[in-house]
N, C-alpha and C positions, 0 to 999 in steps of 0.2 A: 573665273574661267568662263561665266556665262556671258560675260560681256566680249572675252575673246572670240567665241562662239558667233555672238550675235552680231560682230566684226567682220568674220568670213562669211558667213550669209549676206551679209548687206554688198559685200564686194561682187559677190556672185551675179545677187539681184542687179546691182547697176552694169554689171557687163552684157547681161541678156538684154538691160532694157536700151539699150545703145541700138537705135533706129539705121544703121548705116548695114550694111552686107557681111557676116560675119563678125561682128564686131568691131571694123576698123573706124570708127567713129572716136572721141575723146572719152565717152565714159567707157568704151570695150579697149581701150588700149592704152589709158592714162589713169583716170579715175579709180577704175574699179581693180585693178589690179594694186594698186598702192593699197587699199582702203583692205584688199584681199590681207595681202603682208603685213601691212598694221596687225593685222586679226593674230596670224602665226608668229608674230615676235608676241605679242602682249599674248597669246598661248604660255608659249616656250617659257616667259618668264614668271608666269603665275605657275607655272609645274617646275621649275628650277629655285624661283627666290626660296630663301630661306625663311621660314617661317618666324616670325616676332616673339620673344618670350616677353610674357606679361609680368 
């Protein structure tokens, strides 16, 4: 789950850091939004999959 965590944070980071007016630039409107959703499925699915029985 931490690495989902550390997934939405870094989407975040690269949409602030998008140099262009509001972030209409490629990392505020391409990059960091995908890399954001990446974060919230690989969430969803570490609190949904089913756990492994050993």
């Amino acid at each position: 789950m931490l690495i989902g965590l550390g997934m939405i944070i870094l989407g975040f980071i690269l949409i602030s850091l998008d140099g262009e007016p509001h972030g209409n630039g490629v990392l505020g409107l391409t990059i960091g939004p995908i890399v954001t959703l990446a974060g919230f499925i690989f969430e969803f699915y570490a609190i949904f999959a089913k756990a492994e029985k050993n």
